[in-house]
C-alpha positions in Angstrom: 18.6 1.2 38.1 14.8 1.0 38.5 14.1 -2.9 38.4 11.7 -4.0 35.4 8.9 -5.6 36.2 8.1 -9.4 35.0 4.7 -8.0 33.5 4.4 -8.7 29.6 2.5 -7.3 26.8 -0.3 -9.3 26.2 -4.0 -10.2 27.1 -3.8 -8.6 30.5 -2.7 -5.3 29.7 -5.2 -2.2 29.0 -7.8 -3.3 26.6 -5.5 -6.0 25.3 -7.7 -8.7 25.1 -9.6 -7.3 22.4 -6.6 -5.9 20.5 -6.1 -9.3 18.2 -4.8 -9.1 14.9 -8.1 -8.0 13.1 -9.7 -5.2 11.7 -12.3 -3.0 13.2 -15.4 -2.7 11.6 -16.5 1.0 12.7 -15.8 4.0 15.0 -17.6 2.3 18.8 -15.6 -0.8 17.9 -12.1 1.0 17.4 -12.6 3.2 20.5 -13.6 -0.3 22.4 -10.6 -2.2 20.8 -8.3 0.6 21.1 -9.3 3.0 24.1 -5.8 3.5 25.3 -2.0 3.2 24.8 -1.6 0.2 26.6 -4.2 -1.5 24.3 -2.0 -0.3 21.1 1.3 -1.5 22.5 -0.5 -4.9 22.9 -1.8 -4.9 19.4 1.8 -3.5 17.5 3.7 -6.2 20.3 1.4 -8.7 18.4 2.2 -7.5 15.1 5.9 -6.6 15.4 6.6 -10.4 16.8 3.7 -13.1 16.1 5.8 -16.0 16.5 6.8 -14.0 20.0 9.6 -11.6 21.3 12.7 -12.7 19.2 15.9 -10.3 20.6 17.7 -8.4 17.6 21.2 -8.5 19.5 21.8 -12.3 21.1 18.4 -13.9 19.5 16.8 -15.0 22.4 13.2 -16.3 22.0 11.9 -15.6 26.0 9.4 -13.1 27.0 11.0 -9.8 27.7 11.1 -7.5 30.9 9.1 -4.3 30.6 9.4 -1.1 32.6 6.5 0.0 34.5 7.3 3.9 33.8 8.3 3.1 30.3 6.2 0.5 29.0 7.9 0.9 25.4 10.8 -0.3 26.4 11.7 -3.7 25.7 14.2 -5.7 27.9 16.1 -9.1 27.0 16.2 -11.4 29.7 19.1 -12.8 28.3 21.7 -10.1 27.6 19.7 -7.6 29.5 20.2 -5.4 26.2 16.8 -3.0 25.5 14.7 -2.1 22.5 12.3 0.2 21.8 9.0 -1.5 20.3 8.5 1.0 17.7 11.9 0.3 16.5 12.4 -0.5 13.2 8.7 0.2 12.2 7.3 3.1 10.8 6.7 4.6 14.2 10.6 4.8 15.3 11.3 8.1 16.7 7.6 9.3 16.4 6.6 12.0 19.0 3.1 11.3 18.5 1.0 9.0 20.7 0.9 5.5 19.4 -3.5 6.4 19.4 -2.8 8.5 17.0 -1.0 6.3 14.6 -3.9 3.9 15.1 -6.3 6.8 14.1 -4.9 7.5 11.0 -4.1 3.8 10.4 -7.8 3.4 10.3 -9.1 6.8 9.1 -7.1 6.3 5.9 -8.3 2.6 5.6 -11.4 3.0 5.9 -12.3 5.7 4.0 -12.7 4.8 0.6 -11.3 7.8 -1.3 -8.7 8.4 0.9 -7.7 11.7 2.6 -4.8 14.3 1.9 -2.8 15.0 4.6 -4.5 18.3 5.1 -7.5 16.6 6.0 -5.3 13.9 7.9 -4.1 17.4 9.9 -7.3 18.4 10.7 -8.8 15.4 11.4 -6.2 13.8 13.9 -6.0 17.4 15.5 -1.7 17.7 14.4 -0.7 21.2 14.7 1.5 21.6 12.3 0.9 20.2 8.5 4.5 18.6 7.7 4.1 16.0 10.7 0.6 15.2 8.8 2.4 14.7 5.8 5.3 12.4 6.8 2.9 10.5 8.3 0.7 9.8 5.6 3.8 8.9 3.4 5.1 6.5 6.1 1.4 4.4 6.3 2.2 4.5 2.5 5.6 2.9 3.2 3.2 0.3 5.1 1.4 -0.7 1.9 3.6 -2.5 0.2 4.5 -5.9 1.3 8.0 -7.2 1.5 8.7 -9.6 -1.2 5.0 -9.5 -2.6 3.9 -12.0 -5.1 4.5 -11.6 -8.8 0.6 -11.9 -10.4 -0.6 -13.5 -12.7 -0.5 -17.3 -13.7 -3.7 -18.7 -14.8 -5.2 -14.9 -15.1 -3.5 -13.1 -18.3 -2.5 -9.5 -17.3 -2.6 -6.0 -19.6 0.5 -3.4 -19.4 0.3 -0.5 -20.6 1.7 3.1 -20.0 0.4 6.8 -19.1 1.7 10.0 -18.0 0.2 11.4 -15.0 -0.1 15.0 -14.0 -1.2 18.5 -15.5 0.0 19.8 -18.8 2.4 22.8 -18.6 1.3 25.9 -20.1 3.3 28.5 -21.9 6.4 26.3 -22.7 5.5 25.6 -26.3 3.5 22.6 -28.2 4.6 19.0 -26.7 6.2 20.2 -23.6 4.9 18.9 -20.3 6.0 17.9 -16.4 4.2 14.8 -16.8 5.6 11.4 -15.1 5.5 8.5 -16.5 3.6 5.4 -15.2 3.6 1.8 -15.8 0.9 -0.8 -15.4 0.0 -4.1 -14.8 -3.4 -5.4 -14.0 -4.7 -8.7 -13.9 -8.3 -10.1 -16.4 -10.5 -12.2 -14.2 -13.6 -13.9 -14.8 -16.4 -12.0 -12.9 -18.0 -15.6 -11.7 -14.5 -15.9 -10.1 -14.3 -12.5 -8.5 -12.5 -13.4 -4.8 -15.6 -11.2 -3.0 -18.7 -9.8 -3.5 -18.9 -6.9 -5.1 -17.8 -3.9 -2.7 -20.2 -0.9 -4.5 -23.6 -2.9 -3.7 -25.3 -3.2 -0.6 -25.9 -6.4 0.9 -28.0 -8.5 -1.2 -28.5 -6.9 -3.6 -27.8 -8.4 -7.0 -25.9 -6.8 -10.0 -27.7 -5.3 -12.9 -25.1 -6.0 -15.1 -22.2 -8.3 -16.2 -19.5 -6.3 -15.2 -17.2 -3.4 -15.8 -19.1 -1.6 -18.6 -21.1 -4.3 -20.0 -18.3 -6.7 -19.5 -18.6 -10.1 -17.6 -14.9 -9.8 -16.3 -13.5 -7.7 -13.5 -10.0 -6.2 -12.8 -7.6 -8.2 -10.3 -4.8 -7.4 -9.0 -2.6 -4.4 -10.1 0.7 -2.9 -10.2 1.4 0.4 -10.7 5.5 2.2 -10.9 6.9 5.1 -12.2 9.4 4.8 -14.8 11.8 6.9 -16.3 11.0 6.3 -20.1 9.6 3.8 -22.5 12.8 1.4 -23.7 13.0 -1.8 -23.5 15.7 -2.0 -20.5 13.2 -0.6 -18.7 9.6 -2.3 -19.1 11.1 -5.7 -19.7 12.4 -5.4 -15.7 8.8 -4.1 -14.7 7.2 -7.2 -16.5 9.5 -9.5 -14.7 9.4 -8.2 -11.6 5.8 -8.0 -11.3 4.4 -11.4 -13.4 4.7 -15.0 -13.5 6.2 -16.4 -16.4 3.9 -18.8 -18.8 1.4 -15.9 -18.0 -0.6 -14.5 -20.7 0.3 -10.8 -21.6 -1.7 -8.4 -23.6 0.2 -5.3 -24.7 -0.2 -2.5 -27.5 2.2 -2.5 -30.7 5.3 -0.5 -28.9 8.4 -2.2 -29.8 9.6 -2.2 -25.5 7.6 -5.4 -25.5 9.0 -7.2 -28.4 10.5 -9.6 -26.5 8.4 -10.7 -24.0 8.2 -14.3 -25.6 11.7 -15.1 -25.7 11.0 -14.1 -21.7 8.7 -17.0 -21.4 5.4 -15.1 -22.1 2.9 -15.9 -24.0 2.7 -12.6 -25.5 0.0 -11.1 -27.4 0.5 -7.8 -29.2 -2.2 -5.9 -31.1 -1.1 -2.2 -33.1 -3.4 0.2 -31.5 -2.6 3.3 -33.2 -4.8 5.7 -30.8 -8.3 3.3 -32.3 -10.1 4.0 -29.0 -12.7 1.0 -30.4 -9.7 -1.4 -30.4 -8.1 -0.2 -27.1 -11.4 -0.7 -25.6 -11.3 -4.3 -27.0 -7.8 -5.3 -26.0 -6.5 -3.5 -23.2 -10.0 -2.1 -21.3 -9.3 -2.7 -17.5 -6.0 -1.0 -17.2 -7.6 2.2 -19.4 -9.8 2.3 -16.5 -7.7 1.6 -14.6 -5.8 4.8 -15.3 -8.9 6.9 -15.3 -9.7 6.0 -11.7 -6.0 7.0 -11.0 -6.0 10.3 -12.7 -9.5 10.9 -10.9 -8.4 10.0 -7.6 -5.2 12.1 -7.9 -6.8 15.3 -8.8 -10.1 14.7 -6.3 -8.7 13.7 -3.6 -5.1 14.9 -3.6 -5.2 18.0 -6.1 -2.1 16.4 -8.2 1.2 15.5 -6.7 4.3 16.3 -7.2 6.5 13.5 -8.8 9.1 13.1 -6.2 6.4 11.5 -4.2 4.0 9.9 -6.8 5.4 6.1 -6.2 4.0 6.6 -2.5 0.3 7.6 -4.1 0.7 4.8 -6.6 1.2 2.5 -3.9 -1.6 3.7 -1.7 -4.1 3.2 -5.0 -3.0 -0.5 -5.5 -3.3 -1.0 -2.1 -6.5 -0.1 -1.8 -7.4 -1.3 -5.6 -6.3 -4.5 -4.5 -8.2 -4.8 -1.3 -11.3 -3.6 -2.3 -13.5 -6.7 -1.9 -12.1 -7.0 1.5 -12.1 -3.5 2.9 -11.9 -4.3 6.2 -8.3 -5.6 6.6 -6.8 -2.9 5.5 -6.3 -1.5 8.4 -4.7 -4.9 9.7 -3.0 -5.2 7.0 -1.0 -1.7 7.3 0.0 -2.0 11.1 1.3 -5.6 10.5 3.4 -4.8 7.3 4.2 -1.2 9.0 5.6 -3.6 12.4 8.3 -4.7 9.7 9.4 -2.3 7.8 11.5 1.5 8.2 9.8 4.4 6.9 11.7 7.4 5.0 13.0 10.4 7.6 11.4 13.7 7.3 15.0 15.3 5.3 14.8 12.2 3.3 11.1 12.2 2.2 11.6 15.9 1.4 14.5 16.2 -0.8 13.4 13.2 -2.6 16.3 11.1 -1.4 14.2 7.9 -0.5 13.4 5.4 -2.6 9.5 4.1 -2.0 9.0 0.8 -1.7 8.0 -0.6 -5.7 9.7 2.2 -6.9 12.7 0.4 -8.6 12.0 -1.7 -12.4 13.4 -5.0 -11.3 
C-alpha cells in the first residue's frame, strides 16, 4: 500500500491561495484563480467542508491524508476509511476534469441569458452532446438551496398561474402540450431595492421609476410546475413558498379561497381576462412570465416538460441574483458541494424529481 502523504488541501497547494470562496469577476481572473486542478480541488475542499474535513463513516473532525498520485482521494486518520471529494456533489462519478466543471460553473453564471447545452458543448470543447446536457441539468440541481427561505413577510407577494410551451397544431380547438406553471414573486419598494440596478452602467442614474412607469421592483420569485389548478394543490405551493401574516395578491379563481383561514392576509380581485386590471393588481409576475416564455424560446428553443422544473430553477436563480451577479458562480459550487445530482438514466426517463419540483 502506497503510504499517503501528510500534505492537505489548502493554501499551499496549486494556485490555492487564491481559490477562496468568492466569485471571479472575469476571464484573466478565473484562469489566475483557477489555472489548474490542484487549485479546483482546493476551492471544492473549501466548499464541500467549511467548518473543515468532517469523516462520513466514524465523524472524525482532523485533517485528512491525501495521496500524492491520487489527490481526490480523501483518507481518515482515524478509521483510515477513504472518500472521494467529489462524493456526494454533483461531480460524483464525473469523467470530466474538475476545470471543466469550473468552466461551465462560470460560463453559465456569468452569462446573463444563459446558454443551451449545445452551446455549453461547443464551448467547453465536450465531444459528445448528452455529457453537455447532464451537466447543465446537474449545475441546475446546484441552484436551489437546501431548505431555502419561504419569502415574503413585510413584502406582499402575487401568485398567479401560466402554461408554458407551444400550442399543438392539428389536434382540434383547445387542445395543447402545454405545462402548467405556478408563481410567486415578491412587490418591493424600488428605494428598497437590495442593489443597484444590474441593466445600467455605473453611475448612471435611472430615467424612470421603475418597471414600466412603476416605482416598485420585483423581489424574490418562485417558480414550480404543477399538475392542475385545485385547491390541494396551490394551497401547498403558497405554504411552502411564503410566510404566513404575508400579504397575498391573487386573481378571482376559487384554488385561493382559503388563503385567510391559512393566516394570509389575502386579497383577491376578479380579473376576468381585463388586461387594464391585471396590469393594476398582479403586474410583476405578468412580467414575470413574459421574461420566462422569452428566455425559454431565445435561449433554449422550448423544453420539453420532463425537464422544465430544472429551467424554472435556473431562471429564479438567476432572477433572484440579479443585483448581485457575481456570486453566482460561488453560490452554485458551494450548494453543488452538498447536494447529489440526477444520473444520466434518471434525468432521461424523467425518473428524478428536481429540486422545488414537489407542491409542499
Amino acid at each position: 500500500m502506497v503510504e499517503p502523504s501528510q500534505e492537505q488541501f489548502g493554501d499551499r497547494q496549486g494556485g490555492g491561495e487564491n481559490a477562496s470562496l468568492s466569485s471571479p469577476k472575469s476571464l484573466p481572473e478565473f484562469q489566475r484563480v483557477f489555472p489548474n486542478e490542484d487549485a479546483c480541488r482546493a476551492y471544492l475542499y473549501r466548499a464541500r467542508f467549511p467548518d473543515g474535513f468532517l469523516c462520513s463513516y466514524c465523524g472524525d473532525t482532523g485533517e485528512p491524508y491525501r495521496f500524492r498520485n491520487r489527490p481526490d482521494r480523501l483518507r481518515c486518520r482515524s478509521c483510515k476509511r477513504d472518500a472521494q471529494l467529489t462524493a456526494s456533489t454533483i461531480m460524483q462519478g464525473s469523467q470530466l476534469p474538475l476545470c471543466t466543471w469550473f468552466w461551465g460553473a462560470f460560463l453559465v453564471t456569468s452569462l446573463t441569458p444563459g446558454m443551451s447545452a449545445l452551446q455549453f458543448q461547443k464551448m467547453l470543447g465536450i465531444g459528445r452532446y448528452e455529457p453537455a446536457f447532464n451537466m447543465l441539468h446537474k449545475l441546475r440541481a446546484a441552484m436551489v438551496r437546501p431548505q431555502r427561505d419561504r419569502i415574503g413577510g413585510q413584502w406582499p407577494v402575487e401568485v398567479d398561474e401560466t402554461f408554458v410551451g407551444g400550442a399543438t397544431q392539428g389536434e382540434g380547438r383547445g387542445r395543447h402540450h402545454k405545462t402548467l406553471v405556478a408563481g410567486i414573486v415578491e412587490v418591493r419598494p424600488r428605494k428598497r431595492a437590495p442593489g443597484p440596478d444590474p441593466n445600467l452602467p455605473s453611475g448612471q442614474r435611472p430615467q424612470h421609476r421603475g418597471g414600466h412607469g412603476r416605482g416598485f421592483i420585483a423581489g424574490r420569485l418562485r417558480l414550480q410546475v404543477i399538475p392542475n389548478r385545485k385547491q390541494e394543490t396551490l394551497e401547498p405551493f403558497v405554504l411552502a413558498n411564503v410566510k404566513q401574516r404575508t400579504e397575498v395578491r391573487t386573481d378571482g379563481w376559487t384554488g385561493y379561497d382559503n388563503l385567510e383561514k391559512l393566516g394570509y392576509l389575502h386579497k383577491a380581485v376578479s380579473l376576468r381576462g381585463d388586461h387594464a386590471m391585471t396590469d393594476q393588481h398582479l403586474p410583476m409576475i405578468h412580467i414575470v412570465f413574459g421574461n420566462l416564455d422569452a428566455w425559454l424560446l431565445g435561449t433554449h428553443h422550448g423544453v420539453s416538460p420532463k425537464h422544465l422544473q430544472g429551467y424554472l430553477n435556473e431562471f429564479v436563480f438567476r432572477f433572484n441574483r440579479r443585483f448581485w451577479p457575481l456570486v453566482a458562480f460561488a453560490s452554485v459550487l458551494r450548494i453543488g458541494a452538498q447536494v447529489e445530482a440526477p444520473t444520466y438514466t434518471a434525468l432521461y426517463d424523467g425518473s428524478w424529481e428536481h429540486p422545488g419540483g414537489k407542491a409542499g
